[in-house]
N, C-alpha and C positions, 0 to 999 in steps of 0.2 A: 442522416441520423445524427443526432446531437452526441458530443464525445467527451465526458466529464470525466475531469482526473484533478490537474492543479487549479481548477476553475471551484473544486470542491473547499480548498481550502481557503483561496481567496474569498468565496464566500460567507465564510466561518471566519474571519479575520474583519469583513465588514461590517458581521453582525455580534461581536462579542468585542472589538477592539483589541483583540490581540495581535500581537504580531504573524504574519504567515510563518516565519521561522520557528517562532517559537508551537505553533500551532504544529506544526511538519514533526518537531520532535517528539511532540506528544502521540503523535500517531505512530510511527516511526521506532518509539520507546518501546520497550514493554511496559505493560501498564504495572500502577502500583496499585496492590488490593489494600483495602482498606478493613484490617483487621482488628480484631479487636485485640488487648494484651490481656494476659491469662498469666495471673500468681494470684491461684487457689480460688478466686473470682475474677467474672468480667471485667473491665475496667474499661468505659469506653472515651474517647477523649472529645470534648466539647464541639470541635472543630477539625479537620483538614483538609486546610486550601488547596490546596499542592493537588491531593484526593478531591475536590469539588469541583477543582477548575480544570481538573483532567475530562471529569465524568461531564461537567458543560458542555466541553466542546465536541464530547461524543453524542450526546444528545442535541446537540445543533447540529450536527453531522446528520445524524439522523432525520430531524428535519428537512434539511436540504435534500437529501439522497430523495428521499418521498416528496417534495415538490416537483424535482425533475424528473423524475420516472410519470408524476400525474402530468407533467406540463406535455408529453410527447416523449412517443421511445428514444431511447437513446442506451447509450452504454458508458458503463460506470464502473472504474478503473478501479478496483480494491476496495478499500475501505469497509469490510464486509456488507458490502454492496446486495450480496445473495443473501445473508442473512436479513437483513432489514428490510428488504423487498420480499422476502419469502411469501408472503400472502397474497399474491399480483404473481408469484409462480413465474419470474424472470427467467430468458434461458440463462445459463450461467456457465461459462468458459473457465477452466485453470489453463494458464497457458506457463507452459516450463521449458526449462532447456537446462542440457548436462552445465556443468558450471563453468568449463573450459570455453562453452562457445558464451556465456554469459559474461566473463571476463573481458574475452573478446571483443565483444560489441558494446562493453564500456568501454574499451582503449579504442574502439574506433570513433565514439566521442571528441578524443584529442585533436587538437588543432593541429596542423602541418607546424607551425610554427613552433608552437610548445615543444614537439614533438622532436624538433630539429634542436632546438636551445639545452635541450636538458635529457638528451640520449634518452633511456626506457623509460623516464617517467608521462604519466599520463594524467588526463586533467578529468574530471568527473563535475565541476564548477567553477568560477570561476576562483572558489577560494580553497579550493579541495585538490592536491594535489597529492599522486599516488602511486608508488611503483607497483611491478608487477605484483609480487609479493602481499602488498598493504592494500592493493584492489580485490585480492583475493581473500583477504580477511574481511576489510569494505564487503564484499557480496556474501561472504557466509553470515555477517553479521548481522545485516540486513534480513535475510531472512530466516535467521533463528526469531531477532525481534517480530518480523510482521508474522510468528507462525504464533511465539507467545501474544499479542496483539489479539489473532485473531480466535484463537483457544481461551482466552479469557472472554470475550465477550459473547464469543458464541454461544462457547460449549462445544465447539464440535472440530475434529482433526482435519488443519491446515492442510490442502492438497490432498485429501482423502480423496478418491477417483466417484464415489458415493456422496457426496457433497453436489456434484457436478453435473448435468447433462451432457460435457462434451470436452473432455482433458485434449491440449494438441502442445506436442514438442516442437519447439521452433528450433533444436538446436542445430540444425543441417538444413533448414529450409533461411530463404530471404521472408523479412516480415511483410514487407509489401505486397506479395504473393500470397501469403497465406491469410490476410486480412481481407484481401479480393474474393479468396475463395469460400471464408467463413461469412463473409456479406453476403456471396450466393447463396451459399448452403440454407442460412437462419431465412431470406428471404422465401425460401418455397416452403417451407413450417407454418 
């Protein structure tokens, strides 16, 4: 089964000319609404790039997601993947873990090396460096944004267990284990 996550952005990066980086942060971000200003009337303003080139790359997003779910199943890592496929009735996984084992398994990211040269700091990229502390703010941040992310273009509560066909905690399991077993399980459906 085909397994799309950063193959999403790269895509969105081929076909809009922007940088993946910069693409990553836009998703990444919480988004910016696009409102109108209000003294005593509307006032709408001509233009916002910032606001169109956001909303672009969400609708070539969407694009994409709907070529590959047509091309052959697969599975598609975020990007409110269940929302946009909602019509084609995908199964749809939240997968979570307490934050202590999510911490953790960014610091197992680190290289021996790293790890060795600079005592508790840990690496997340190769230009991201992060003590324990600052990986722990790193992961809450992360997903307050993909929760705002994903509540603005839904409409619907991030991680709501009603969202989902099948919530699984990974955070005392190994992940390679429990991707063997959700391969079984979704195969006999």
């Amino acid at each position: 089964i085909a397994y799309y996550d950063q193959e999403i952005i790269t895509e969105i990066s081929r076909r809009t000319d922007l940088a993946e980086r910069y693409i990553e942060q836009v998703i990444e971000q919480k988004p910016i609404p696009a409102f109108p200003l209000h003294i005593g009337r509307s006032l709408y303003p001509l233009s916002n790039p910032i606001y169109e080139q956001r909303q672009a790359v969400m609708l070539e997003q969407n694009r994409i997601i709907r070529e590959m779910a047509k091309r052959s199943s697969c599975v598609i890592v975020g990007r409110c993947g269940d929302h946009i496929l909602e019509d084609v009735r995908p199964f749809r996984i939240f997968v979570y873990a307490e934050l202590e084992h999510r911490i953790a398994r960014c610091m197992e990211r680190r290289t021996a090396e790293e790890a060795n040269k600079r005592g508790m700091i840990f690496i997340i990229s190769a230009e991201e460096v992060y003590s324990l502390e600052e990986m722990k703010q790193k992961v809450i941040s992360v997903d307050k944004n993909r929760r705002k992310y994903y509540e603005y273009y839904t409409g619907k509560k991030w991680g709501d267990r009603l969202n989902y066909d099948l919530c699984v905690n990974t955070s005392r399991q190994e992940i390679k284990e429990i991707a063997l077993a959700l391969s079984s399980f979704i195969s006999l459906g």
